[in-house]
LOLO-64418 format. One record per residue (C-alpha): z, y, x. Coordinates in steps of 0.2 Angstrom, whole numbers, plus 2048, in hexadecimal, padded with zeros to 3 digits. Last residue first. Layout:
ZYX/...
This chain:
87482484B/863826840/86481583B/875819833/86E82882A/86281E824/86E81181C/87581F815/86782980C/862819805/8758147FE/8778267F7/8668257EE/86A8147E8/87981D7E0/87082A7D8/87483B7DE/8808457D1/88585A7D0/87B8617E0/86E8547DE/86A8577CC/86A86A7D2/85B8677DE/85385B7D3/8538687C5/84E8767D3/83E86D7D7/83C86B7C6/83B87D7C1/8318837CF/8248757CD/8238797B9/82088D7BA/80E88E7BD/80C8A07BB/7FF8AB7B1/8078BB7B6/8098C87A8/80A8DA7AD/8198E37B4/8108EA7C2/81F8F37D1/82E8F57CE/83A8EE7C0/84A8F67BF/85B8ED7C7/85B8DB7CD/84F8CD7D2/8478D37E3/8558E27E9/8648D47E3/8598C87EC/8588D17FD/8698D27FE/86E8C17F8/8638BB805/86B8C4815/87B8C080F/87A8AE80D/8728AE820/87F8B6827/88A8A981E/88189C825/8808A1837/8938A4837/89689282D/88C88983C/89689384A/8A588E845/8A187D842/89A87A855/8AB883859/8B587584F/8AA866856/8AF85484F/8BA85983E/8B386983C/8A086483E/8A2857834/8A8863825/89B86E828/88F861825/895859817/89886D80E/88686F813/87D85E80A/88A8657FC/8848767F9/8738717FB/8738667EC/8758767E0/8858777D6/88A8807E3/88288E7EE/8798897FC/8708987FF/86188D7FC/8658897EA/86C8997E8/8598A17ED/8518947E2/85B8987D2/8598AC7D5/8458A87D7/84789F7C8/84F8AC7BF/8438B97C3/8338AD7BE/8398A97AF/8418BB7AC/8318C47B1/8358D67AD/8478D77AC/84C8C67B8/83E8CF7C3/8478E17C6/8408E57D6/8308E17DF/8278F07EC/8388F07F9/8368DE7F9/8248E0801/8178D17FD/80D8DC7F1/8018DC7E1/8128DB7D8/8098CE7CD/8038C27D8/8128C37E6/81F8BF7D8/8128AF7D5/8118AB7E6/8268AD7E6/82A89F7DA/8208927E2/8278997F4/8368967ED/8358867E5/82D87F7F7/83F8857FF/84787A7F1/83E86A7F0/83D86A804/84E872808/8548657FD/84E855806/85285C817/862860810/86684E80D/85F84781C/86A851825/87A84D81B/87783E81D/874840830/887847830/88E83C827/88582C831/88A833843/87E84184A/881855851/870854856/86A84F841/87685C83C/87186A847/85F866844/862868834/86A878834/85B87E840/85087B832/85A882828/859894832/845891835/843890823/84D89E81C/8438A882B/8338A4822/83D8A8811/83C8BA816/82C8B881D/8268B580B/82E8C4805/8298D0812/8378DF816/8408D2822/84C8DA82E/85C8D3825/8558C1825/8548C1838/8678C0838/8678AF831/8588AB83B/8618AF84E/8708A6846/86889683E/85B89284D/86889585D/875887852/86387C84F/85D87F861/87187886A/87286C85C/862863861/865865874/87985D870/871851868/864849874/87083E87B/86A83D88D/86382A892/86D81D898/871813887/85E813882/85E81186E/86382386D/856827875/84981E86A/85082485B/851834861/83D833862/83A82F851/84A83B84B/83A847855/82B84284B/83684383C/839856840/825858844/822850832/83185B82A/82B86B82E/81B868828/821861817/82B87080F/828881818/81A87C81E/81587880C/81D883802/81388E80D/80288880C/8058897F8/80789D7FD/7F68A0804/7F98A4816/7FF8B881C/8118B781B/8158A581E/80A8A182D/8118B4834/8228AD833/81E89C83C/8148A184B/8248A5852/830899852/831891862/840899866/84889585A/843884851/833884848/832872844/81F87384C/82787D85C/83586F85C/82586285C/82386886F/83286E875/83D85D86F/82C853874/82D85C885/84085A886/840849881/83584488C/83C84A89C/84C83D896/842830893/8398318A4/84C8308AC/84F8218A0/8448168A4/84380A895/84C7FA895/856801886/84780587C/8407F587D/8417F086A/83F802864/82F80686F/8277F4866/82B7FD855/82480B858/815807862/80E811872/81380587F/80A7F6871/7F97FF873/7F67FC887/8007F9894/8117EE894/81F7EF889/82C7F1899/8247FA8A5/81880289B/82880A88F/82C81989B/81881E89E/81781F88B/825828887/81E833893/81083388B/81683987D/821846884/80F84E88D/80884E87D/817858873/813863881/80286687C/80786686A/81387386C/808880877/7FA87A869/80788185B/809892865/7F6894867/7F088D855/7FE89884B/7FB8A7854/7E98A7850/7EC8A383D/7F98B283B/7EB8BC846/7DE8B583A/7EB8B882B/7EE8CA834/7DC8D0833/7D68CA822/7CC8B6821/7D68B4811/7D58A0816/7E08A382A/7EF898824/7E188D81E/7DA88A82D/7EB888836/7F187E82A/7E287282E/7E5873841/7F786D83F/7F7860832/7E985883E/7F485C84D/80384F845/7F6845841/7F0842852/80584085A/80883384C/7F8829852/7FF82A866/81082885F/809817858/812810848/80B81E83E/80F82082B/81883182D/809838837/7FD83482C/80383B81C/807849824/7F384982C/7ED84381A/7F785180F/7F085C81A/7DE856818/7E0859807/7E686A806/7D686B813/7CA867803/7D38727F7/7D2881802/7C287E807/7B987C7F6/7C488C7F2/7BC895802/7AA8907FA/7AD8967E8/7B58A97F1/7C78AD7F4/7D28BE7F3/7C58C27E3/7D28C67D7/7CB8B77CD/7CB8AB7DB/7DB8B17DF/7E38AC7CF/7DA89C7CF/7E58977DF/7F589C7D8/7F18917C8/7EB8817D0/7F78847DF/8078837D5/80186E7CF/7FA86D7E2/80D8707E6/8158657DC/80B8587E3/80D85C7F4/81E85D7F1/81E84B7EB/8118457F9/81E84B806/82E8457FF/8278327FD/82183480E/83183B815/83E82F80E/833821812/833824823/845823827/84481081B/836809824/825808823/81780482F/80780C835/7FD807844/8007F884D/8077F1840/8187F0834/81A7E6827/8147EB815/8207F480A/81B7F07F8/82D7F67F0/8318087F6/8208087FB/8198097E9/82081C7E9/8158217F6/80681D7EA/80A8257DF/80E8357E8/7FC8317EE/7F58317DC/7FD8437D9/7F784A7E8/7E58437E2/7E784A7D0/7EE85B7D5/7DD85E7E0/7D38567D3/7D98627C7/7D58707D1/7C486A7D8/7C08697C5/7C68797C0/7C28837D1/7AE87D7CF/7A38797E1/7A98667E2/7A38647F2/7B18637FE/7BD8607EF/7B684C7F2/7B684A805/7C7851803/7CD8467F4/7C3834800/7D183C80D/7DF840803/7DE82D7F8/7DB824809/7EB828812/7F8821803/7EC8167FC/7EC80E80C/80180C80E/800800800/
């Protein structure tokens, strides 16, 4: 079953590539994302054994499953964002055939790389996710999306280049043991000799790998192409960066903390994973104070959880890598809700600037108030789910590093300020700006944030049992 999963983007792309109408190519668009959800959901019970190419296990599945769900959900909110700009002219026919065709091969390259059981094949995908973002970053073909585009390919080939040279590393350390050939560069073969590995050529690995998919995460300081992605991109490209790219180079590297972990004389790669997250969260939180564009705003929200997650998965043990998996789930549904909700606020404001929006929950109340649900959701405000994956990890941090702790609930109370702030301005007071009507797709944002507050108040036992057993793999 993990076919259907690959082949349904690519025979969807081939497919949108030449349908020339935006209602059809629309449709089929949601109607192959959907189909692939579908099909990710089989795996939970037709999971075929591992070959030399793709396998499944129980860390994988968490992501591949979460990443053709949003990209679902999101398709669904780019059919209507996506026919507004064709009607206000920001795209023509033959950029929408684009647009819908390199959606596709996104999906396909995340896809990919989540599947892989070769970090050679994982490593490819990981760049084919890259270069077509990059192209559809740069779709409104104006001067700063190009630069926004521009930026985005140098800084994330720095990344990939050095993601390489850690692969091949990893590579150079398991030939002794696995022997040359295909089998030093599969998973699973990597996991069994692992600790027989050289651990001095592990070590140098890590740190390029760490480097190099740590620009694709966008931990600080490797952030920087990642605000002006957000900012100048079609929206629905980033609710997806936001909530599946991120994730893809961040499995990529629990993949090769795995394999360190599994070494017992090579470094422990968490404190270097705690170390970026804790320098991530702070220098973001205070970012958000400077931010007068809406999406880069929530571009810095990113980077800052992202760097909490990081935090938690360095910091490690099965609470705290629970609680990791757990707010990498709902950073995904929520932080993708957000950008749902504020491509529609960016539609009829005619603007990105906060200081232009005002007064939404008065002239927009769907939209308003689900903006003001999304934004305590990611705050981390109870009942919301992310309250409790924070309130784990805070509470491991106290009772196994007190000053680590310290510093984590300082970052994310700069943070909370920062965004309640900028969301009384957005949601609050008298309307600025166009009050028109805003033919908005309001279904994604909503259940996004049911899931998001069903998890903050009940999570399914299975669910609980899944989410632990990975977080003992994990270490």
């Amino acid at each position: 079953m993990i076919l259907p999963v690959l082949l349904t983007p690519l025979i969807a792309a081939a497919a949108l590539a030449l349908i020339p109408g935006y209602r059809w190519s629309a449709r089929l668009n949601v109607l192959a994302s959907l189909a692939a959800f579908l099909f990710a959901l089989r795996l939970f019970w037709d999971r075929p054994a591992p070959g030399q190419y793709v396998f499944i296990d129980d860390l994988n599945i968490v992501f591949i499953v979460l990443n053709t769900f949003v990209g679902f959900t999101t398709s669904a909110f780019s059919a209507s964002y996506i026919g507004h700009e064709l009607v206000t002219g920001r795209l023509t026919p033959g950029y929408l055939r684009f647009y819908h065709a390199m959606y596709q091969v996104m999906l396909l390259g995340m896809n990919l790389a989540l599947v892989a059981n070769n970090i050679g094949l994982m490593w490819v995908a990981v760049e084919i996710a890259t270069l077509t973002t990059v192209m559809m970053v740069g779709l409104y073909r104006t001067r700063d999306a190009l630069e926004a585009a521009w930026k985005y390919f140098i800084l994330g080939s720095v990344g990939i280049a050095l993601a390489l040279f850690g692969t091949i590393l990893v590579y150079m350390a398991a030939r002794p043991v696995v022997g040359a050939g295909l089998d030093a560069m599969v998973w699973t073969a990597l996991m069994a000799g692992a600790k027989s590995f050289d651990p001095s050529l592990l070590n140098l690995a890590f740190i390029f790998l760490l480097l190099g998919y740590g620009t694709k995460v966008g931990l600080a300081p490797l952030h920087a192409w990642l605000p002006d992605a957000h900012a100048e991109g079609p929206t629905p490209i980033s609710a997806v960066l936001s909530g599946l790219l991120l994730n893809v180079a961040l499995y990529a590297l629990l993949r090769f903390k795995m394999l360190l972990a599994a070494n017992p004389a090579a470094i422990a790669p968490g404190p270097l994973m705690i170390l970026l997250g804790l320098v991530s969260l702070v220098f973001a939180a205070f970012m958000l104070y400077r931010r007068r564009d809406i999406k880069r705003l929530f571009a810095y929200s990113s980077i800052e959880h992202m760097g909490v997650i990081v935090f938690s998965f360095g910091l490690a043990g099965p609470l705290a890598n629970f609680a990791g998996l757990l707010q990498m789930t709902l950073h995904s549904l929520t932080k993708s809700a957000i950008f749902f909700a504020v491509g529609h606020v960016a539609q009829v404001k005619g603007t990105q600037r906060i200081a232009e929006m005002g007064g939404l929950t008065a002239s927009h109340p769907l939209l308003g108030w689900g903006l003001v649900a999304s934004v305590a959701a990611i705050a981390g405000l109870p009942p919301f789910g992310i309250f409790m994956s924070e309130f784990l990890m805070i509470s491991t941090a106290f009772a196994r590093q007190p000053v680590l702790a310290i510093v984590l609930v300082f970052g994310l109370l700069v943070a909370f300020g920062a965004l309640l702030l900028r969301l009384t301005s957005v949601a609050f007071g008298e309307p600025r700006g166009p009050t028109g009507p805003v033919k908005a797709s309001y279904v994604p944002v909503f259940a996004h944030l049911s899931l998001v507050l069903c998890a903050g108040i009940w999570l399914p036992p299975p669910l609980v049992a899944w989410f632990q057993h990975v977080a003992a793999l994990l270490g």
